[in-house]
Backbone as a chain_set.jsonl record, in Angstrom:
{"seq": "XXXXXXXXXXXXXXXXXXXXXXXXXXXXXXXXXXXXXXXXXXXXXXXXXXXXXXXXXXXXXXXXXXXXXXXXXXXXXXXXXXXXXXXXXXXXXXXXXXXXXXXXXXXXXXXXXXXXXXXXXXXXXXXXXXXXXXXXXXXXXXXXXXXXXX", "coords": {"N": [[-7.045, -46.001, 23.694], [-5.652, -42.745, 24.74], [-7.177, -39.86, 25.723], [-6.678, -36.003, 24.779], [-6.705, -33.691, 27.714], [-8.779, -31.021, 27.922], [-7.449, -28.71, 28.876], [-4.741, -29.478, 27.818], [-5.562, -28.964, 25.002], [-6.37, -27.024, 24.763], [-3.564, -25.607, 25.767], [-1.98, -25.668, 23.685], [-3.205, -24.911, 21.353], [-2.78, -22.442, 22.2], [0.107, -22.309, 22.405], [0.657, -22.397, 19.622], [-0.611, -20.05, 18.52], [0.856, -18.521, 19.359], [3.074, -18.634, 18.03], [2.415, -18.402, 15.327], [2.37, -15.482, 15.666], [4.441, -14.475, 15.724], [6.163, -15.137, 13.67], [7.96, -13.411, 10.755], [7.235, -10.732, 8.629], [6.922, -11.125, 5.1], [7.067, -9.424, 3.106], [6.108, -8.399, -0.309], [6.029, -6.862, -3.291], [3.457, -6.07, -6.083], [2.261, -5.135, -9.538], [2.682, -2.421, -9.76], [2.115, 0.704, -10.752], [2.134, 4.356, -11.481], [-0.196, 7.15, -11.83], [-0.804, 9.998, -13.898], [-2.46, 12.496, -12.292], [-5.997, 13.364, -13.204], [-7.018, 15.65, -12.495], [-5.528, 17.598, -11.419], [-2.26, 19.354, -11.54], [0.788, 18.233, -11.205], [0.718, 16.145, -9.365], [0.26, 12.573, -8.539], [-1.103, 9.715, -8.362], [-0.087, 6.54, -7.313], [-0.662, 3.691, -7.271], [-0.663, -0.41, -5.922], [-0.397, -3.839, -5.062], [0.575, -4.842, -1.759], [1.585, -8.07, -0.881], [1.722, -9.887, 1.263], [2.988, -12.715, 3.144], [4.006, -13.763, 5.613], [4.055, -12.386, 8.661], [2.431, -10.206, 10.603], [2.808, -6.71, 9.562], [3.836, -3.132, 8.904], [3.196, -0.407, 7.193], [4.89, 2.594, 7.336], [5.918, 5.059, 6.44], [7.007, 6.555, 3.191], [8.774, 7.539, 0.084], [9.58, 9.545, -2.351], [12.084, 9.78, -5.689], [11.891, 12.276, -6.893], [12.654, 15.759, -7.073], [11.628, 17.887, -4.625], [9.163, 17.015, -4.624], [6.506, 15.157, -3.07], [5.48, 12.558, -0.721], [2.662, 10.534, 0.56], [0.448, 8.563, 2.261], [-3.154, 7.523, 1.603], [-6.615, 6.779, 2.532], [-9.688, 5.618, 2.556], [-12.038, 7.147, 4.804], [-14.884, 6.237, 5.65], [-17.183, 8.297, 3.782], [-15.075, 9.963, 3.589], [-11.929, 10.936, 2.077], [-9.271, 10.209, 3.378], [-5.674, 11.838, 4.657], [-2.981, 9.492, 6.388], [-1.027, 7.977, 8.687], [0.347, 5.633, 9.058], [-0.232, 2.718, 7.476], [-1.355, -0.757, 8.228], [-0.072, -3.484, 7.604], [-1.395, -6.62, 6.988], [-1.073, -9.794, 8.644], [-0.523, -12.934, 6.362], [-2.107, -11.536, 4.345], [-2.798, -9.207, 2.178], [-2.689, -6.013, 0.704], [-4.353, -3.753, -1.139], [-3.326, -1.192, -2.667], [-5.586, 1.027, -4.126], [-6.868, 3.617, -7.065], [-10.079, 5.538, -5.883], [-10.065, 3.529, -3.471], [-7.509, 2.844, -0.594], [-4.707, 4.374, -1.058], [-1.281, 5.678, -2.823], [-0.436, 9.263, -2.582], [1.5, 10.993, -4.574], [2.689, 14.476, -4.368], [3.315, 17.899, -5.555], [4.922, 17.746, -7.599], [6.938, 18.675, -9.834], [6.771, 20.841, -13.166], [8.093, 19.66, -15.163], [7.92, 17.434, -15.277], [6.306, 14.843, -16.838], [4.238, 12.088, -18.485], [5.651, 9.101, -18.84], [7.799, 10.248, -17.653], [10.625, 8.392, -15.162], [9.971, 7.473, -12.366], [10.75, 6.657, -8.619], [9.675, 5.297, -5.903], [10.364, 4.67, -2.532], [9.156, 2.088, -0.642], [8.705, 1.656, 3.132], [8.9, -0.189, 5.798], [7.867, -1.071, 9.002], [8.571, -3.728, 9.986], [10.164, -5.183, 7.859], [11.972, -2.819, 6.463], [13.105, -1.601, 4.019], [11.761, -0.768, 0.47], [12.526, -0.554, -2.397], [10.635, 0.651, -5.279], [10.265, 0.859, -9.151], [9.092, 3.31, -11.335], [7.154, 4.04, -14.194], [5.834, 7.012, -15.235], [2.485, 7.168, -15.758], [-0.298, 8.411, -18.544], [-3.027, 10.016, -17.554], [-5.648, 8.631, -16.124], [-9.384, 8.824, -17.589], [-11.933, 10.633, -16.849], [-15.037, 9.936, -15.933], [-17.604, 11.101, -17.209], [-21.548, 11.079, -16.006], [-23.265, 10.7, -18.414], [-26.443, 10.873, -18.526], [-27.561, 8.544, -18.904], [-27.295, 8.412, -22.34]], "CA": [[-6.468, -44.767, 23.19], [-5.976, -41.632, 25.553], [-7.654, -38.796, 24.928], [-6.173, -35.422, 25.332], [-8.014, -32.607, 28.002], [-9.471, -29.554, 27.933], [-6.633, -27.991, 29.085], [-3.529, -29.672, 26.896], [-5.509, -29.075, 23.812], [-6.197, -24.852, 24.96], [-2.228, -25.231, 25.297], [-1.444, -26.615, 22.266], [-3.342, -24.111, 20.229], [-2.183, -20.922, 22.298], [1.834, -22.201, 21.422], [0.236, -22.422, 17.975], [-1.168, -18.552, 17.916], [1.919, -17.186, 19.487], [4.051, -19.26, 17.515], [1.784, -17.496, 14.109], [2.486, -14.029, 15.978], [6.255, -14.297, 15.685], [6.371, -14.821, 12.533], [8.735, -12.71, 10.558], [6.44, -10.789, 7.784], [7.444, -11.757, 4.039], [6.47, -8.894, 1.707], [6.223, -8.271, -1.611], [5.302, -5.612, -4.097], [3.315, -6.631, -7.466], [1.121, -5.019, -10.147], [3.041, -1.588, -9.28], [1.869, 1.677, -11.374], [1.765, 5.534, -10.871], [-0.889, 7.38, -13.171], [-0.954, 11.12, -13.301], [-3.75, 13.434, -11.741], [-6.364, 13.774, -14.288], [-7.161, 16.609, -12.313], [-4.835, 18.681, -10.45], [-1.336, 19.423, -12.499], [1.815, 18.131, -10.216], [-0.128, 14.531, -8.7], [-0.048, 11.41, -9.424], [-1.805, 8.45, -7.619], [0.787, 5.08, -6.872], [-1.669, 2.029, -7.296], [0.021, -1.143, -5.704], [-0.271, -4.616, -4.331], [1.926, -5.428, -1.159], [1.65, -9.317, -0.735], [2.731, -10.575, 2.747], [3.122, -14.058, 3.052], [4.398, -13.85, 6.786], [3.574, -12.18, 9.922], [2.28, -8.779, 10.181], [3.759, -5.22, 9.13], [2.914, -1.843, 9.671], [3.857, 0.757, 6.386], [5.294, 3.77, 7.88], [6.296, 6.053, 4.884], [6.96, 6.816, 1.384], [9.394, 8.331, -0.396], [10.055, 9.66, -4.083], [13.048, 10.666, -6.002], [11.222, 13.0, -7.618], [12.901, 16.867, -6.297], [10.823, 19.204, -3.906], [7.968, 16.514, -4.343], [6.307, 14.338, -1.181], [4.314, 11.156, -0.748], [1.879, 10.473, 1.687], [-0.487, 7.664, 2.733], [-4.345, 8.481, 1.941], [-7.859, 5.967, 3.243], [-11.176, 6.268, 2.596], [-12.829, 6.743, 6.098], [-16.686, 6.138, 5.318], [-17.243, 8.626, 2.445], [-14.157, 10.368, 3.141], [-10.104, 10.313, 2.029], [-7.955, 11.394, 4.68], [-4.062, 11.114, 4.753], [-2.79, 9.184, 7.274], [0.34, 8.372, 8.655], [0.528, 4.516, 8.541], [-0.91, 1.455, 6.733], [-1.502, -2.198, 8.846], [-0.02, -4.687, 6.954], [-1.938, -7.837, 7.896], [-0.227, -11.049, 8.182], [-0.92, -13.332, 5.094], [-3.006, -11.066, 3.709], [-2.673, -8.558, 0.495], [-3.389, -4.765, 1.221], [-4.225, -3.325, -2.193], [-3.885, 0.383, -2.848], [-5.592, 2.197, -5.615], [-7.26, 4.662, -7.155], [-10.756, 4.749, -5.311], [-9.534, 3.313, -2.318], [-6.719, 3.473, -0.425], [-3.534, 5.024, -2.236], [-0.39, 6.653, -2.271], [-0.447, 9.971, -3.375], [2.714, 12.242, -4.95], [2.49, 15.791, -4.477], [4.33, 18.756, -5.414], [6.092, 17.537, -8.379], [7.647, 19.718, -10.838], [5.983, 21.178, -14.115], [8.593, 18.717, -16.181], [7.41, 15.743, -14.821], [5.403, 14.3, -17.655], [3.744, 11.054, -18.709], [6.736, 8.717, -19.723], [8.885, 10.558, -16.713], [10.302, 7.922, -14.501], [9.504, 7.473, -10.638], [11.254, 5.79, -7.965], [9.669, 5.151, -4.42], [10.6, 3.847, -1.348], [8.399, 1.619, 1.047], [9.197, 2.274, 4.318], [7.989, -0.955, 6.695], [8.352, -1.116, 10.76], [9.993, -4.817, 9.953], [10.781, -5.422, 6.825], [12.631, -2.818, 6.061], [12.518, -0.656, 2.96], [11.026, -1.915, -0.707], [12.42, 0.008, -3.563], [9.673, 0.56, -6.714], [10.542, 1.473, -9.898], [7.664, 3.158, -12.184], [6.787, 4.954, -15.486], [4.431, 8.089, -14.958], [1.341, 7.398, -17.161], [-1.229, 9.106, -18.594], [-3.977, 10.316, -16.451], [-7.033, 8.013, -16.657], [-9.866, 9.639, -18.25], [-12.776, 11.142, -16.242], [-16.301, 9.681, -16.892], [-18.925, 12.154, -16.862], [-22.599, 10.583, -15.893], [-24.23, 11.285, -19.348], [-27.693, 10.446, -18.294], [-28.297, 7.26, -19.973], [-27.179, 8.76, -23.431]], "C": [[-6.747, -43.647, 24.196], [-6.204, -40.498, 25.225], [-7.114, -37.478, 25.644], [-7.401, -34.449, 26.378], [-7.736, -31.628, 27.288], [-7.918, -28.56, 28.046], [-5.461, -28.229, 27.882], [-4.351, -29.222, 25.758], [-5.765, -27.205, 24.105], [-4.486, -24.06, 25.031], [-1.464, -25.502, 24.511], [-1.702, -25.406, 21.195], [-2.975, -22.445, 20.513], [-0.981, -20.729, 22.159], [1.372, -22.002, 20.387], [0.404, -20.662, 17.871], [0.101, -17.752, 18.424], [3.086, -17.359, 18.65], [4.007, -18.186, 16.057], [2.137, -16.018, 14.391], [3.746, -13.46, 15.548], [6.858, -14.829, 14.316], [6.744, -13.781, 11.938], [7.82, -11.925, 9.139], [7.499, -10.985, 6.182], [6.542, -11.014, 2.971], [6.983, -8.849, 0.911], [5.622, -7.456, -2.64], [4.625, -6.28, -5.284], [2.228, -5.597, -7.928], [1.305, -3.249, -9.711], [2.439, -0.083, -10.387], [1.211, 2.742, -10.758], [0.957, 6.002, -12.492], [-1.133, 8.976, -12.383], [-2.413, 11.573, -13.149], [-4.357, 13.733, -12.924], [-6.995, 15.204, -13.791], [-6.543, 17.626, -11.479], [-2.961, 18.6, -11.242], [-0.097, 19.254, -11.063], [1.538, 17.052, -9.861], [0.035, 13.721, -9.754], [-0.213, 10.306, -7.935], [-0.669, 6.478, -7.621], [-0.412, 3.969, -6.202], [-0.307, 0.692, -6.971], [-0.674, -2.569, -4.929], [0.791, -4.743, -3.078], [0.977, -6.843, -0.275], [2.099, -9.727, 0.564], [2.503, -12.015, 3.061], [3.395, -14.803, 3.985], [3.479, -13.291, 7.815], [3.234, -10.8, 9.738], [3.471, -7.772, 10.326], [3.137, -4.103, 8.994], [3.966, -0.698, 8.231], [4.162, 1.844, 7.073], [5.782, 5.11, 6.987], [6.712, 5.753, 3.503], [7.617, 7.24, 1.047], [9.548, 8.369, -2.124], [11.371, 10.075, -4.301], [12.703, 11.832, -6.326], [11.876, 14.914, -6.766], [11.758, 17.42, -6.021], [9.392, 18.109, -4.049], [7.369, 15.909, -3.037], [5.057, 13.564, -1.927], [4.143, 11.197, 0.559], [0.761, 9.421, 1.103], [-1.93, 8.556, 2.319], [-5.462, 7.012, 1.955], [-8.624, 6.605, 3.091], [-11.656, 5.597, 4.163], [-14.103, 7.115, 6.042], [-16.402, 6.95, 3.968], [-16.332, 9.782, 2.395], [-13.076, 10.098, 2.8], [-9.842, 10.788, 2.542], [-6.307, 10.857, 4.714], [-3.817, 11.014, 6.333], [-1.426, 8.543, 7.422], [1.09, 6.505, 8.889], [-0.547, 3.862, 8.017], [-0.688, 0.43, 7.444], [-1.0, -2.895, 7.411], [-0.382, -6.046, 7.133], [-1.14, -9.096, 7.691], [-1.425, -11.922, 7.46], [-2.43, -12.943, 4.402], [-2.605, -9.959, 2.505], [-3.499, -7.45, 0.96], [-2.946, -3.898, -0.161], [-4.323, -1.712, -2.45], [-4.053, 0.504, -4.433], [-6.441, 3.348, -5.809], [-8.759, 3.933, -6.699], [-11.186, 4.503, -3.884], [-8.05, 3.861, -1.509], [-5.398, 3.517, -1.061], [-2.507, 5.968, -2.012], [-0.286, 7.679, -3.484], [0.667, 10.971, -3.75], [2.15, 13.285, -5.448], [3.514, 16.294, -5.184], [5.332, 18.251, -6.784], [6.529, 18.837, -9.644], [6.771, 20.009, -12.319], [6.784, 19.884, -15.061], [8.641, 17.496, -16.202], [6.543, 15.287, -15.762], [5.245, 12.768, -17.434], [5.139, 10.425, -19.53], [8.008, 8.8, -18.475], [9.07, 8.755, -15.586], [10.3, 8.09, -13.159], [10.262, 5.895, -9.993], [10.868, 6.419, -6.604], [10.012, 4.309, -3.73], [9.797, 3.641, -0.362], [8.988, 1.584, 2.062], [8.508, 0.886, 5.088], [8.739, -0.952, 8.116], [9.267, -2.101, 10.938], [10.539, -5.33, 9.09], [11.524, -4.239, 6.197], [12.264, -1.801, 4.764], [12.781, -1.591, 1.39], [11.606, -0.758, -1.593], [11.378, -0.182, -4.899], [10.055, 1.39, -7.422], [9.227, 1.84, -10.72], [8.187, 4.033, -12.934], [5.683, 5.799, -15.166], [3.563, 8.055, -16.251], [0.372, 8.01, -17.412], [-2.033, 9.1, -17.801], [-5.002, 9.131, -16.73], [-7.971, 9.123, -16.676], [-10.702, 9.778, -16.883], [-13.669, 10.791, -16.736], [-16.799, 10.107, -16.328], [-20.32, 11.171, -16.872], [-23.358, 11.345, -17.534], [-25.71, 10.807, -19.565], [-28.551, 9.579, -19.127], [-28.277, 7.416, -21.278], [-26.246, 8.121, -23.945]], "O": [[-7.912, -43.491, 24.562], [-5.465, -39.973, 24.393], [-7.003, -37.518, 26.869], [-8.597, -34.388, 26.092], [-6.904, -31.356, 26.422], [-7.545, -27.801, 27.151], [-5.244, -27.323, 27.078], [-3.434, -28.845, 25.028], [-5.163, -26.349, 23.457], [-4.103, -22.934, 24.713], [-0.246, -25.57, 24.673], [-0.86, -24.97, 20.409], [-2.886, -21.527, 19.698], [-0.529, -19.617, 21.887], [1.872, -20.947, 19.996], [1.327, -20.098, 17.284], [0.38, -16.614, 18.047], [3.958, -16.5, 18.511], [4.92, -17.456, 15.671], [2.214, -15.279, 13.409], [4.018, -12.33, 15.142], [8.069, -14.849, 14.098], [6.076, -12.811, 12.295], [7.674, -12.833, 8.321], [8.727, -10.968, 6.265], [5.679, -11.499, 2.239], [8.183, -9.117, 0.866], [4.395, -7.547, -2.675], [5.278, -7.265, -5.63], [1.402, -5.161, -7.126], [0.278, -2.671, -9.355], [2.763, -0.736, -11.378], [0.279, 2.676, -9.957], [1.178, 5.617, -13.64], [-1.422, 9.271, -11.223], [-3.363, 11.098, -13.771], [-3.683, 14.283, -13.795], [-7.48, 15.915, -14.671], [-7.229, 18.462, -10.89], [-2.582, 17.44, -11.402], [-0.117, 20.018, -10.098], [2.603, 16.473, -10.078], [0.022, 13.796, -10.983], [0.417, 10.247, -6.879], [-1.102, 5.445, -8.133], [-0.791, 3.653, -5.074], [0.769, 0.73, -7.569], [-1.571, -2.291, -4.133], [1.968, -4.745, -3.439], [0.094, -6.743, 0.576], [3.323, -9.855, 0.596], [1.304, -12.221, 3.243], [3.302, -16.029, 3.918], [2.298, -13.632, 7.877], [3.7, -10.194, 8.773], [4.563, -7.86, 10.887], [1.907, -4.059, 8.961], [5.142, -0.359, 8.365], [3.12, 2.089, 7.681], [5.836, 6.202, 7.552], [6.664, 4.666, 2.927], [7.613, 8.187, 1.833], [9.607, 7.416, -2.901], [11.959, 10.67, -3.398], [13.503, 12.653, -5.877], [11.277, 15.144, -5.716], [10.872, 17.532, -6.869], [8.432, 18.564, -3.429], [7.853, 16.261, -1.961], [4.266, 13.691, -2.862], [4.877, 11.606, 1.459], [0.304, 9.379, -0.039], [-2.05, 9.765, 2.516], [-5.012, 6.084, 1.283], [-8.674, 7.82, 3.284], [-11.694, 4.449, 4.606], [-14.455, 8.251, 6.361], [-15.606, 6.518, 3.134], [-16.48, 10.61, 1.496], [-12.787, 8.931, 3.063], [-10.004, 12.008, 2.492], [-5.913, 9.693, 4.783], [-4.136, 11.797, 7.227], [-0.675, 8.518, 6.447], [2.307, 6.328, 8.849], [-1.687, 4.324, 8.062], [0.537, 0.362, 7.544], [-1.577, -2.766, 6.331], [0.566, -6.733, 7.512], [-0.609, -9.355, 6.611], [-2.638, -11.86, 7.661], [-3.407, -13.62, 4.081], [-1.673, -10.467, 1.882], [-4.616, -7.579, 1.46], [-1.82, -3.462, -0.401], [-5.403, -1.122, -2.409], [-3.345, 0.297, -5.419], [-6.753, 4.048, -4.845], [-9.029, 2.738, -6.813], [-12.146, 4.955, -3.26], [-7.551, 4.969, -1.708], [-5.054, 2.489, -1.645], [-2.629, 6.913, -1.233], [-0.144, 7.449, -4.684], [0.655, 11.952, -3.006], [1.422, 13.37, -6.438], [4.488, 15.615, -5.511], [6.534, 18.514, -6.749], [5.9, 19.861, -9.911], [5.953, 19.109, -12.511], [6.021, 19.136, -15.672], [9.22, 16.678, -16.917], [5.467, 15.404, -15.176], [5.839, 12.164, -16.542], [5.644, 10.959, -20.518], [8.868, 7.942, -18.273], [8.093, 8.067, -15.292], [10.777, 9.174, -12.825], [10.35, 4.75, -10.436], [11.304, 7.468, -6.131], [10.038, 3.142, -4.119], [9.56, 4.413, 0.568], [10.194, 1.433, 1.865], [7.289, 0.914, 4.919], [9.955, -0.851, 8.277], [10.318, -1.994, 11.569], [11.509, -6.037, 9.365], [11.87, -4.601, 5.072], [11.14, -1.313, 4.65], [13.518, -2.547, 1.148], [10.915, 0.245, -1.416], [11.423, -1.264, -5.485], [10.293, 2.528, -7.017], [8.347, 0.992, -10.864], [9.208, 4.693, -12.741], [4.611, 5.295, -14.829], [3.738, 8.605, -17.338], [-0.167, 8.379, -16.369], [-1.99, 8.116, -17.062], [-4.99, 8.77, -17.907], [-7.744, 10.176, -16.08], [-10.312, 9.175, -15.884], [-13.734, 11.006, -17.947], [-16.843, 9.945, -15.108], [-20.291, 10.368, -17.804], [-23.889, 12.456, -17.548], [-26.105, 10.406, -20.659], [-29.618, 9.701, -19.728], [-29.12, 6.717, -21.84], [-25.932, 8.323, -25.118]]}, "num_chains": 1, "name": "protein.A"}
């Protein structure tokens, strides 16, 4: 039996990794919900899965229907949130935003925007392309105060 070298098997697995590179990415949205600002009147926080199943992808913006409002990207960097102006989508990996972590946040919305109102954004990706989400604006989640072991 002949055994392969050193070399054929280092070019075997670097077609492999470029082969994995060129891969086309294969997202998917799941587990989608916006919940309003329990503290600031106009916000609301867009919690989401996006699933990729392919090759990598790179989020690039956001959009709402919502008039005169705006979405934007926001990351916790160490123990801060900062908005930023894309998201890595990793290939076959799952990049979860929520509240917390990282998350998309809608500004600016209108006083008649209530809980119940609905919401429609648009993912924005470098190769896939844009993701329509449909949502229901829900109540705020509550605020838990530290009540010192009481």
């Amino acid at each position: 039996m002949q055994t392969m070298s050193k070399t054929g098997m280092v070019l075997i697995i670097l077609i492999l990794l470029a082969a994995c590179q060129n891969t086309p990415p294969a997202v998917g949205i799941e587990g989608a919900k916006a919940e309003m600002s329990p503290a600031i009147v106009g916000e609301a926080i867009v919690s989401l899965k996006i699933v990729n199943q392919g090759g990598a992808d790179v989020l690039t913006g956001v959009r709402t229907n919502l008039a005169g409002s705006t979405a934007s990207f926001h990351m916790m960097q160490g123990p801060r949130m900062v908005t930023v102006d894309t998201m890595p989508v990793p290939a076959r990996e799952t990049l979860d935003l929520k509240l917390g972590g990282s998350h998309i946040m809608i500004e600016h919305m209108a006083r008649a925007v209530k809980e119940g109102s609905p919401l429609s954004i648009t993912l924005v990706f470098k190769k896939s392309g844009e993701k329509q989400v449909q949502l229901t604006l829900q109540k705020a989640p509550s605020l838990r105060m530290n009540q010192g072991g009481r």
